[in-house]
C-alpha positions as CSV (number, residue, x, y, z in Angstrom):
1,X,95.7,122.0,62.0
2,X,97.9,122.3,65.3
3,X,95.9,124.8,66.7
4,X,93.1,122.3,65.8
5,X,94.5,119.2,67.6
6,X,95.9,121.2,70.8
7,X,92.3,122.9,71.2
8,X,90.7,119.3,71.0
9,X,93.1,118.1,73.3
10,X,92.5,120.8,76.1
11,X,89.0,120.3,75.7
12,X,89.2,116.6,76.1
13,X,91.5,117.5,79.5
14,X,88.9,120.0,81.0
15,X,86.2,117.5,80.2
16,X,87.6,115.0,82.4
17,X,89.0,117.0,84.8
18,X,84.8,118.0,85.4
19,X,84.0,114.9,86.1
20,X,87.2,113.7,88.5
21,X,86.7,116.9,90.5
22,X,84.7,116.8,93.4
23,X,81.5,117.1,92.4
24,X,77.8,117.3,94.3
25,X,75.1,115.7,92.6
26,X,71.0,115.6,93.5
27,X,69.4,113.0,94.0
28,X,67.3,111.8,91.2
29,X,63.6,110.8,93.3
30,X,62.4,109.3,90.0
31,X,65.8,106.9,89.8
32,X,66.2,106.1,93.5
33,X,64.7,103.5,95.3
34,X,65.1,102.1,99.4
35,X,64.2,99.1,99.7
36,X,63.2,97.4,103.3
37,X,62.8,93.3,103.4
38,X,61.9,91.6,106.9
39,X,60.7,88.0,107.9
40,X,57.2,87.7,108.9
41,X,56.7,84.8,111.2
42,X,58.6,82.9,109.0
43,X,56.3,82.1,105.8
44,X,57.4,85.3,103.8
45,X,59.8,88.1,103.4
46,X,58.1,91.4,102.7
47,X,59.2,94.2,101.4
48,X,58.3,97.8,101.2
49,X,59.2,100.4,99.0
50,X,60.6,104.3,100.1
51,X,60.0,106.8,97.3
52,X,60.5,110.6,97.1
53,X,64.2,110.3,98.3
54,X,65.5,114.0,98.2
55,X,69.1,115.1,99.0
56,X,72.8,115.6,97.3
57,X,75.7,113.1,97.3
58,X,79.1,115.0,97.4
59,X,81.6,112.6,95.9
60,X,85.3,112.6,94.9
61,X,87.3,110.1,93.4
62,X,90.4,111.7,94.0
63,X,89.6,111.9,97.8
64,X,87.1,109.8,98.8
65,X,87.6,110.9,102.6
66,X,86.0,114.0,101.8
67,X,82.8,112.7,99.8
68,X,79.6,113.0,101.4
69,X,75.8,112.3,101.6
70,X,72.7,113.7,102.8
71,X,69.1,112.0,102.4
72,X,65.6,113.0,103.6
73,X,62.9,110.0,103.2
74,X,59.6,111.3,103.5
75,X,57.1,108.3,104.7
76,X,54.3,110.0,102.2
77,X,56.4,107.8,100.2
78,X,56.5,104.5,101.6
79,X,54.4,101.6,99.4
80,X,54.3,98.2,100.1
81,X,51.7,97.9,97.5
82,X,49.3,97.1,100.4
83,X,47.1,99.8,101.2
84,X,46.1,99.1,104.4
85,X,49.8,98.1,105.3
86,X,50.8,100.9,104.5
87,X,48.4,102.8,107.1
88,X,49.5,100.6,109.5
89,X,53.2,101.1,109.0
90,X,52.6,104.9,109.3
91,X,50.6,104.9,112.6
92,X,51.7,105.0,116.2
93,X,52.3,101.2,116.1
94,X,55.4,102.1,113.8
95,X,56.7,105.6,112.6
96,X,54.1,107.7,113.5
97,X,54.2,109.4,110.5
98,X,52.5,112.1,111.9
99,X,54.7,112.7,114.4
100,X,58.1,112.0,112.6
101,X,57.5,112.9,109.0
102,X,60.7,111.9,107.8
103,X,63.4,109.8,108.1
104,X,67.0,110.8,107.2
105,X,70.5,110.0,106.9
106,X,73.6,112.1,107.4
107,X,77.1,110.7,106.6
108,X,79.8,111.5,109.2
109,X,82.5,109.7,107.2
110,X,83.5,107.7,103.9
111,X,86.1,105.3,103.0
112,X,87.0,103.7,100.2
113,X,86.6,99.1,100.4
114,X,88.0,98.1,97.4
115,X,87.7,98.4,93.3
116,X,84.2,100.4,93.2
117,X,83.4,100.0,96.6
118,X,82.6,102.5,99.4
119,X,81.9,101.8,103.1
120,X,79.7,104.9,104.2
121,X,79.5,105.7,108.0
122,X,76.6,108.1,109.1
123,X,73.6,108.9,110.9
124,X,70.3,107.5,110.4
125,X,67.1,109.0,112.8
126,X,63.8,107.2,112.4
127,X,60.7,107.5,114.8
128,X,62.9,111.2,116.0
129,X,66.0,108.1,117.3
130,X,69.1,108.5,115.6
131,X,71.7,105.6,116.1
132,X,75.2,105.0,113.7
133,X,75.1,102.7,110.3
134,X,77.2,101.7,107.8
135,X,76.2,101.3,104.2
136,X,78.4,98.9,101.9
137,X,78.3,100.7,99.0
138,X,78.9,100.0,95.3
139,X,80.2,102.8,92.7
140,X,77.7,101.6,90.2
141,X,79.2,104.7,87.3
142,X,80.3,108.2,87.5
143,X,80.1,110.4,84.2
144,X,77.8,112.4,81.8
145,X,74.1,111.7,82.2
146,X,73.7,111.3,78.4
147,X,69.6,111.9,78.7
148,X,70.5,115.0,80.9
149,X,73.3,116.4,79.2
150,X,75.3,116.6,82.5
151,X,77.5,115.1,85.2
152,X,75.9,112.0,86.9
153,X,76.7,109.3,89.6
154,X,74.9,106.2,90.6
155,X,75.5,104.1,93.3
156,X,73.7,101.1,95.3
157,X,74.1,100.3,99.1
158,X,73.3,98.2,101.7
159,X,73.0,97.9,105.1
160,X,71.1,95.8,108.3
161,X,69.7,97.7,110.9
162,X,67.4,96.6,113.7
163,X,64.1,97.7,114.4
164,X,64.1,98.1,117.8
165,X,67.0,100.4,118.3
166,X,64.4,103.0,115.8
167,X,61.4,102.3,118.9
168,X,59.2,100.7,116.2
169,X,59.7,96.8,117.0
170,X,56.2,95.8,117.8
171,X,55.9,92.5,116.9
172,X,59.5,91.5,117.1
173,X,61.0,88.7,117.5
174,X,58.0,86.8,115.9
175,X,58.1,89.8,112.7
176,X,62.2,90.1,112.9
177,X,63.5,92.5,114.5
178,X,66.3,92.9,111.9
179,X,65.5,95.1,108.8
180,X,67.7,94.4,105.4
181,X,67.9,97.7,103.5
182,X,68.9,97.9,99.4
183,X,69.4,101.7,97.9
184,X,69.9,102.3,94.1
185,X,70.2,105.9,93.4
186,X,71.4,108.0,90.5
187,X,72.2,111.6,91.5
188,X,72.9,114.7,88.6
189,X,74.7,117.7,89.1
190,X,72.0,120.3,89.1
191,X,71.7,122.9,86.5
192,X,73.8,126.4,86.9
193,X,70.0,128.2,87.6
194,X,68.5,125.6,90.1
195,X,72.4,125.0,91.8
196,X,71.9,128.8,92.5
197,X,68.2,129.2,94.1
C-alpha cells in the first residue's frame, strides 16, 4: 500500500513537473486565428481573417524571460469573406503576395505584465519591411490537451500597428492607416516522431 501511494505520488510530481518545464509547443493552424480590423471612411470597420498560421511558441512559467515565439503567416490564407477583396489585398496595391508570400513574426524578448499576462516584444516584416511590435498578451491555459493526449498552451494577443510603416497604406488617412490586430492561438507539444523529423 506504501509503495502504492509513494509511486502515485511521484507520478503526480513528474506530471507536473512536464508541464511547468519549459516547454515548445506548435502552433495549431486549425485553432489559431489573426485577426485585422481598420476603419473604412468612417461608415464600417472591416475585418479580415489570417489562416494557416504555422510556427512553435517556447514558453516557461518558471522563466518567462526565456519563452519565445516564432510565426509564419502565409497570405494564401487571408479571407475577408470578400472574394474580390481578397485579390485586391494581395496585389501590388497591398502585399504583393506574389512578391512577399509571407508575413512573419519573430520575438526578440518576453516579460511577464501581471496575473496571466505577457507583453511580447519582436519582429514583425510584412511587404519584405520589418519594424518592432509589442503584443499584450493573455495566458489564456497551459496544461494537457485532453482531445490530444498531450501538453497544450493557448494564448490571445493584441497589438496596433500602422499601415504605412509595412509600405501598404494606399488609401490612408481616408481607410486608416492604423491596423488593430486580435491572435487566439492554441499550440500542442508535437508528438516524439514529428518533434524528431
Amino acid at each position: 500500500m506504501f509503495k502504492r501511494i509513494v509511486l502515485t505520488a511521484a507520478l503526480a510530481t513528474a506530471s507536473f513537473a512536464a508541464f511547468a518545464a519549459p516547454l515548445t509547443y506548435k502552433i495549431d493552424p486549425n485553432h489559431t486565428d489573426v485577426v485585422a480590423s481598420w476603419n473604412h471612411l468612417g461608415f464600417s470597420n472591416p475585418i479580415a481573417h489570417f489562416g494557416q498560421v504555422d510556427g512553435f511558441i517556447t514558453y516557461d512559467p518558471d522563466n518567462v524571460g526565456t519563452s519565445k515565439v516564432e510565426v509564419t503567416i502565409p497570405l494564401a490564407g487571408l479571407d475577408s469573406h470578400v472574394a474580390d477583396f481578397d485579390e485586391h489585398l494581395r496585389s501590388a496595391d497591398f502585399f504583393d503576395a506574389e512578391k512577399f508570400p509571407t508575413i512573419t513574426f519573430k520575438s526578440t524578448k518576453v516579460e511577464a505584465a501581471g496575473d496571466k499576462k505577457l507583453r511580447v516584444f519582436g519582429d514583425l516584416t510584412v511587404h519584405g519591411v520589418t519594424k518592432p511590435v509589442v503584443l499584450d498578451t493573455t495566458i489564456n491555459k497551459v496544461g494537457e490537451q485532453p482531445m490530444a493526449k498531450r501538453a497544450a498552451a493557448g494564448f490571445d494577443a493584441t497589438t496596433t500597428i500602422k499601415r504605412s510603416d509595412f509600405g501598404v497604406g494606399k488609401y490612408a488617412p481616408n481607410v486608416s492607416d492604423a491596423v488593430t490586430i486580435r491572435i487566439t492561438t492554441e499550440a500542442i507539444v508535437p508528438k516524439a516522431d514529428a518533434a524528431k523529423k
